[in-house]
C-alpha positions, 0 to 999 in steps of 0.5 A, a space after each residue: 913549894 918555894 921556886 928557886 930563883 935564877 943566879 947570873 955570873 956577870 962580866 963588867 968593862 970598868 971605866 978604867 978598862 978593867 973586868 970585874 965579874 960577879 954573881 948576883 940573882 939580882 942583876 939589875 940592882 947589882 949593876 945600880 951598886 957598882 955604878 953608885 960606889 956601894 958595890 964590890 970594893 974593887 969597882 968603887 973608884 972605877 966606875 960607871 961600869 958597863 955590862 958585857 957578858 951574862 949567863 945565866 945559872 939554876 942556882 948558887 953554888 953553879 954560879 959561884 963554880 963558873 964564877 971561880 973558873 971564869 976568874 981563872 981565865 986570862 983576861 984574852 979568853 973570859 968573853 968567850 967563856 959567856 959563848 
């Protein structure tokens, strides 16, 4: 049987200020493409990007929840959704 592999919803501090948060069961490489321009379209132009928060998920579909209510949040209130 095949284990399921983790998925982690990220929250990135742009070079401009700005957040972007994603998920990835792939963190490390995920950061790499931001800061190397082939990532999401919205931090290409705005890097080096650099982590702030992670937590961590069983599997995608959890994730990509917390992801959308993450994005729901004002900019004020998504660091303390990681806590």
């Amino acid at each position: 049987m095949q284990r399921a592999m983790a998925w982690s919803l990220y929250l990135l501090e742009c070079a401009d200020g700005s957040y972007y948060a994603g998920i990835t069961n792939q963190l490390e490489a995920r950061i790499d493409a931001h800061n190397q321009g082939v990532g999401a379209r919205y931090t290409r132009g705005r890097g080096p990007v650099k982590l702030l928060e992670i937590k961590t998920y069983p599997d995608r579909s959890s994730a990509s929840k917390a992801e959308l209510a993450l994005k729901r949040l004002p900019r004020s209130q998504k660091r303390g959704f990681f806590r």
